[in-house]
C-alpha distance (Angstrom), angle and dihedral (degrees) to the residues before:
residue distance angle dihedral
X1 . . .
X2 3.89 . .
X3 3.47 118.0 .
X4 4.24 104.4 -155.2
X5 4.15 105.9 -146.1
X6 3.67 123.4 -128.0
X7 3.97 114.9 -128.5
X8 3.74 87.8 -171.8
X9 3.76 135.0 134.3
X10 3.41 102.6 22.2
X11 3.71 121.9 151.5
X12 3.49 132.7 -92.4
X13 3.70 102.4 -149.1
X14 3.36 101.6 103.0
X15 3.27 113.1 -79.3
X16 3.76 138.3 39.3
X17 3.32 121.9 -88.6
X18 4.12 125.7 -155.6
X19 3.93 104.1 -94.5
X20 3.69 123.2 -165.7
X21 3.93 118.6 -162.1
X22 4.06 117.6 -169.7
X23 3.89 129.0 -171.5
X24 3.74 93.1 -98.9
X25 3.87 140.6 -23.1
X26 4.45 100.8 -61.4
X27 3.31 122.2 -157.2
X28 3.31 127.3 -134.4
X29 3.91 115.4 -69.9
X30 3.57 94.5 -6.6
X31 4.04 146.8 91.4
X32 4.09 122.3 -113.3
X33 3.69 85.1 -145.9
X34 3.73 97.2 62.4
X35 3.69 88.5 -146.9
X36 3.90 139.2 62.3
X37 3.83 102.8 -70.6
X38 4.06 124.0 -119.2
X39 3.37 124.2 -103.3
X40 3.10 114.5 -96.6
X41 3.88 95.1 29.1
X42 4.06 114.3 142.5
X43 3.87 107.9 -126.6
X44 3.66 105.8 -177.6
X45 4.03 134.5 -23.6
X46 3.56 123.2 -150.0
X47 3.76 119.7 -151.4
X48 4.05 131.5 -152.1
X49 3.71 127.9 177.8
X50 3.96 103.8 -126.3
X51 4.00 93.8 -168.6
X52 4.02 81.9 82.2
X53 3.46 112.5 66.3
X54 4.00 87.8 -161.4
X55 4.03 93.2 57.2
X56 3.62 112.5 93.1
X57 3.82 122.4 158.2
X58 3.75 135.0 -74.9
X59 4.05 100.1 -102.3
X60 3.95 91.2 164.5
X61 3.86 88.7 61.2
X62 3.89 92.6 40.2
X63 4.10 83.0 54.1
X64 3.60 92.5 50.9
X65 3.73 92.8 54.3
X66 3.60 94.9 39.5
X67 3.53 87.0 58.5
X68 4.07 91.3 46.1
X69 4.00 90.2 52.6
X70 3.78 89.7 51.5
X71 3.69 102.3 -103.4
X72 3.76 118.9 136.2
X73 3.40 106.4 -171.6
X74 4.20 123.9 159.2
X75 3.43 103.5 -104.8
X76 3.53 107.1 -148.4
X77 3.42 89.8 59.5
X78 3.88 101.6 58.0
X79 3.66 91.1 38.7
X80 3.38 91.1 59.6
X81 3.59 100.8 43.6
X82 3.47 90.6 51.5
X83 3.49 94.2 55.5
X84 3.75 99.6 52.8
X85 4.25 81.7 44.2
X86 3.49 101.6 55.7
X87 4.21 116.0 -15.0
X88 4.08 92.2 68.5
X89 4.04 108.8 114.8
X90 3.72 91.3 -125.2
X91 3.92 90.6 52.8
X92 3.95 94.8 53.4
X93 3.77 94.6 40.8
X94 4.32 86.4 47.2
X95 4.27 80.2 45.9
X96 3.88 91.3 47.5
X97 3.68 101.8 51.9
X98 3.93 87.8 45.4
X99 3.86 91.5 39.7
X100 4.54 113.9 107.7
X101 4.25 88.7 -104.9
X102 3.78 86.4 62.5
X103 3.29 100.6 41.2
X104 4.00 94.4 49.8
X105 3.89 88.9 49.7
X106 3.74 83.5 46.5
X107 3.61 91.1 54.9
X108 3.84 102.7 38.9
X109 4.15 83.3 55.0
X110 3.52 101.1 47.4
X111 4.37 90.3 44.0
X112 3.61 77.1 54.0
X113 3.70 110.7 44.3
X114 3.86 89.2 36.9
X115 4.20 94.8 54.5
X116 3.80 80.4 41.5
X117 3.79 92.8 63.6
X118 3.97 98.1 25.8
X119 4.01 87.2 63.0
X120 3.61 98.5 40.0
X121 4.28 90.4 53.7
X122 4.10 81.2 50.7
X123 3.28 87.7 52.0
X124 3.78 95.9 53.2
X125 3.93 84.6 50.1
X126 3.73 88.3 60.5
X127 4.04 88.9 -118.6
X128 3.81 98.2 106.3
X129 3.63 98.7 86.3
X130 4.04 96.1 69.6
X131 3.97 109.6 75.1
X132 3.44 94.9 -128.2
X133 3.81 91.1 74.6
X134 3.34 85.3 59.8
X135 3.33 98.3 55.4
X136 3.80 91.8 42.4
X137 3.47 86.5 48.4
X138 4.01 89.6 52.1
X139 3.67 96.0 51.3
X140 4.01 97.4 43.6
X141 3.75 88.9 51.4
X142 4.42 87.1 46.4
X143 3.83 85.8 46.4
X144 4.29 98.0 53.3
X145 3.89 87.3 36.5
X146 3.43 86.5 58.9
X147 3.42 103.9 42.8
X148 3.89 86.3 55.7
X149 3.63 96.4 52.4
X150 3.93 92.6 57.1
X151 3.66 89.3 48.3
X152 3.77 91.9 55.0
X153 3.83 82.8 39.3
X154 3.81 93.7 53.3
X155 3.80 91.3 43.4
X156 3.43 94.1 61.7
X157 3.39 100.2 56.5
X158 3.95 87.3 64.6
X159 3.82 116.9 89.2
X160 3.67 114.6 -81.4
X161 3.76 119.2 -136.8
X162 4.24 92.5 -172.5
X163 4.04 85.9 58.3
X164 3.70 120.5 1.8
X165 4.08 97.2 41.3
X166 3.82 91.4 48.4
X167 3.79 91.8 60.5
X168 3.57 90.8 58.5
X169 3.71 90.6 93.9
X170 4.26 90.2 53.7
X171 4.12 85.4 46.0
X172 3.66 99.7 51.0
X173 4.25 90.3 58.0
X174 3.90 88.8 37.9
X175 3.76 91.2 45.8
X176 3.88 87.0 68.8
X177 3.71 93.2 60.4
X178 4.03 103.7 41.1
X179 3.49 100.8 -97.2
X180 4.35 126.0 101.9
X181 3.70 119.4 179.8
X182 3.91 142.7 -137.0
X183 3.30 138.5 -179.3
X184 4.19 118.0 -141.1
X185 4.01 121.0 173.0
X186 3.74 128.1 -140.8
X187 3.69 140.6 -159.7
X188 3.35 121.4 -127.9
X189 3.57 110.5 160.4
X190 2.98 126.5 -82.1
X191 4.18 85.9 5.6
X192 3.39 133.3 72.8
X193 3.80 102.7 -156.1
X194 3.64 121.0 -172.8
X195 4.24 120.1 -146.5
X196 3.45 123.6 -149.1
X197 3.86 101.8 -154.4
X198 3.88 122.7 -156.5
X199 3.89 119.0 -149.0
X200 3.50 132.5 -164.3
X201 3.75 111.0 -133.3
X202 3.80 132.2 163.7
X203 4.00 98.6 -159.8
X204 4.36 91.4 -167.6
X205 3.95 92.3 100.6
X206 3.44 97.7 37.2
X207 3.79 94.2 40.7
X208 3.92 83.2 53.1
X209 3.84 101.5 35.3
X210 3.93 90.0 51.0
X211 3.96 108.1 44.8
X212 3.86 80.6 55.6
X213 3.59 95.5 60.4
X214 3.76 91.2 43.7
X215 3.70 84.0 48.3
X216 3.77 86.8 59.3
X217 3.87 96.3 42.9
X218 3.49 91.9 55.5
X219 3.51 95.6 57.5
X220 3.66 98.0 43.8
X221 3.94 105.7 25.5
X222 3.56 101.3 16.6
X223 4.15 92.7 148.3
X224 3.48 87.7 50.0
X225 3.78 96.8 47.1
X226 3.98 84.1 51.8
X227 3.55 92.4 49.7
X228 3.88 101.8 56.1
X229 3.73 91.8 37.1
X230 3.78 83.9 60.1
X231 3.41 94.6 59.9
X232 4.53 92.0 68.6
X233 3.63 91.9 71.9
X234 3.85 118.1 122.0
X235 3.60 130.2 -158.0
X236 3.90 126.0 -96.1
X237 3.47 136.4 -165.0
X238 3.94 108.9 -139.0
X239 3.71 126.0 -172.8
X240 4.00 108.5 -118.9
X241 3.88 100.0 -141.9
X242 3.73 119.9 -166.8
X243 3.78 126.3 -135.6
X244 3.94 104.8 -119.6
X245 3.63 88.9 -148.1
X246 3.31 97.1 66.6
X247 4.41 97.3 41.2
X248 4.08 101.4 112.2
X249 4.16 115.0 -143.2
X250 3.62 109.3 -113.9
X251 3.32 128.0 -121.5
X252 3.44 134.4 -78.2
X253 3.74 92.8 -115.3
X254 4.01 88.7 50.2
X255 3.39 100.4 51.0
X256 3.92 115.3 125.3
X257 4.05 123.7 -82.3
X258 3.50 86.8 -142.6
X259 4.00 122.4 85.0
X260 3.95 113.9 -98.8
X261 4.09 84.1 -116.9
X262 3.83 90.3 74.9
X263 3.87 112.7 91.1
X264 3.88 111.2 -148.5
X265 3.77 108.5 -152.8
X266 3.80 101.6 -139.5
X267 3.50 117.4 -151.9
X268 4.19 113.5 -134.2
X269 4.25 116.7 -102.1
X270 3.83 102.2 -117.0
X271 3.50 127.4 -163.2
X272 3.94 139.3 -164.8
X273 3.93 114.1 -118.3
X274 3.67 127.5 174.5
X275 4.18 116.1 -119.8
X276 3.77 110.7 -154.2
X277 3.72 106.3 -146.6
X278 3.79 99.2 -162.2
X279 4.31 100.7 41.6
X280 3.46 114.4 -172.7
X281 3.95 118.6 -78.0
X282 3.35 157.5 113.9
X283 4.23 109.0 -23.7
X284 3.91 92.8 -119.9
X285 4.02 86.8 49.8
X286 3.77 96.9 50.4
X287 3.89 98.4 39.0
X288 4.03 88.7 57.3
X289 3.74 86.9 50.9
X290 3.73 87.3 45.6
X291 3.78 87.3 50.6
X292 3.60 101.6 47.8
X293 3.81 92.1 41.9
X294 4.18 85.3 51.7
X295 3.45 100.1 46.5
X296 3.50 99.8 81.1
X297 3.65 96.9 49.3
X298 3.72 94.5 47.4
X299 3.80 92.7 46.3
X300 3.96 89.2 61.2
X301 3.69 98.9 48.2
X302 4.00 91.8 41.5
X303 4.16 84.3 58.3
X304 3.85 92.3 45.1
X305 3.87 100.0 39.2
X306 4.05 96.6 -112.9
X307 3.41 103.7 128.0
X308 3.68 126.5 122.5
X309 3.68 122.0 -117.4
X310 3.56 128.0 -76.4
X311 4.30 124.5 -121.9
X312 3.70 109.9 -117.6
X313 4.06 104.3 -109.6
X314 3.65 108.7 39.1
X315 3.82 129.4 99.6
X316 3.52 90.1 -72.4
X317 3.81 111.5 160.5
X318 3.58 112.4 -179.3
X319 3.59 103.7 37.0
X320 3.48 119.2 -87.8
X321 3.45 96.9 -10.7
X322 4.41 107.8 115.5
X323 3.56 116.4 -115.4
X324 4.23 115.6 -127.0
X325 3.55 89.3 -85.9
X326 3.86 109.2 52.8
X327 4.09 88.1 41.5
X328 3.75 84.9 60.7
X329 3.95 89.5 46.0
X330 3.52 94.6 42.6
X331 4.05 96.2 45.2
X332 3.77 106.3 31.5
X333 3.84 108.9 16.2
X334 3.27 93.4 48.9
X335 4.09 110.5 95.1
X336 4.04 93.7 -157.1
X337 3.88 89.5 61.0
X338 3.48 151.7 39.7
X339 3.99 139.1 -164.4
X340 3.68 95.3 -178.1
X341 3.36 124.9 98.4
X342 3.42 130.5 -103.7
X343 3.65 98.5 19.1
């Protein structure tokens, strides 16, 4: 199921205002649907422009429609989490370089640069002046161009840990009141707009139907279970403190030029360490971490129609589109394949 977003009505004044877009017109304190919604189902998407650094998106209208759908939710909290998630300046320039306008202006120049240097070394071989090296030429350079494009393609679909990962904190609060979030970008030119999509999704099935089946794996492939949870780590940067018992005076002969009445500002030792995101525990504890890690990754290739293929005779709701729970078994349980990156 792919839900196509709407970059309509946004106004011309200038600048880009935060647009929110629901199902239908709600009314207050209750659902257009008149039953529980699917999983799955898109409830409202809000839109920012992210080529102004200024823009941000409308959280007092997102509140007021929270509050229509039923969700009470402290606000400060979300808002904030959402903000370190996804509103950071290092998040939407690391969203803008990976959004589609960069990546089409990063194809047209590399089609470009590599015919460029494809008919010049045909040249040098004295074969450029036919035109059938160009045309070779012109159809090698289509073929690499394209080869790159479906490995950027195919890379996206893979969980993201600059985007999707850091809105596990905003899922796992959401989680508890049907609704997981994902953040998508669109083109629409001149603008790159980014969408912050809100899903409803009841996690008691999948909650149930997964810690069973990591149950299972860990008592028939528990080293293998181990080894692909290993893989969601992320890297931290730690502070390596020293233990001022054990710091040794130096000598007299290395003792500072400078006068004791100068303060040197020291800057702190860091170090790298890995974070597992899934630690060992009880299979209920690590398939709600699995979830909540997940759901921000499945949210943006429900939107955009990536998902995999369901299995006839699970909780599938819309077809054959997987549920939360058999994407994660499918793409990260599954020893013969990854989604991560890097692996």
């Amino acid at each position: 199921m792919a839900h196509k977003s709407q970059v309509g009505g946004i106004e011309k004044n200038g600048s880009f205002s935060s647009i929110l877009h629901c199902k239908s017109d709600l009314k207050e304190g209750s659902l257009p649907w008149g039953k529980e919604p699917l999983n799955g189902q898109v409830l409202m998407v809000l839109n920012m422009d992210n080529n102004f650094s200024a823009t941000s998106f409308d959280m007092e209208l997102c509140a007021e429609k929270l509050k229509s759908l039923g969700v009470q939710v402290a606000g400060d909290q979300w808002r904030r989490l959402i903000q370190d998630a996804v509103l950071k300046p290092e998040v939407r320039r690391y969203m803008f370089y990976n959004s589609r306008a960069f990546q089409i202006a990063f194809a047209v120049v590399f089609y470009v640069s590599l015919w460029t240097n494809i008919y010049s070394t045909v040249q040098l071989c004295s074969l450029g002046r036919y035109w059938e090296a160009s045309v070779l030429v012109t159809l090698a350079a289509v073929a690499v161009t394209v080869v790159v494009i479906l490995v950027i393609d195919r890379r996206q679909r893979k969980i993201n840990v600059n985007t999707d990962v850091r809105l596990a904190a905003v899922n796992e609060i959401f989680i508890k009141h049907s609704l997981i979030l994902g953040v998508t970008d669109v083109l629409d030119v001149p603008h790159n707009i980014l969408q912050l999509w809100f899903v409803h999704f009841s996690p008691e099935r999948c909650l149930q139907s997964l810690s069973a089946h990591i149950a299972d794996l860990q008592r028939t492939r528990g080293a293998g279970l181990r080894r692909s949870l290993d893989q969601l780590c992320v890297v931290m940067e730690a502070v390596v403190r020293s233990d001022p018992g054990t710091e040794e005076e130096a000598p007299h002969e290395e003792s500072p030029l400078l006068p004791s009445g100068v303060n040197l500002k020291k800057e702190p030792v860091t170090c790298n360490e890995l974070l597992r995101l899934v630690p060992e525990g009880p299979p209920e504890v690590m398939a709600q971490q699995l979830l909540v890690i997940f759901s921000g990754c499945y949210v943006r290739l429900l939107v955009t129609g990536r998902l995999p293929g369901g299995v006839a005779g699970r909780h599938l709701e819309h077809g054959s589109v997987p549920c939360l729970c058999q994407f994660i078994e499918t793409t990260e349980l599954n020893t013969r394949q990854s989604w991560f990156p890097g692996r």
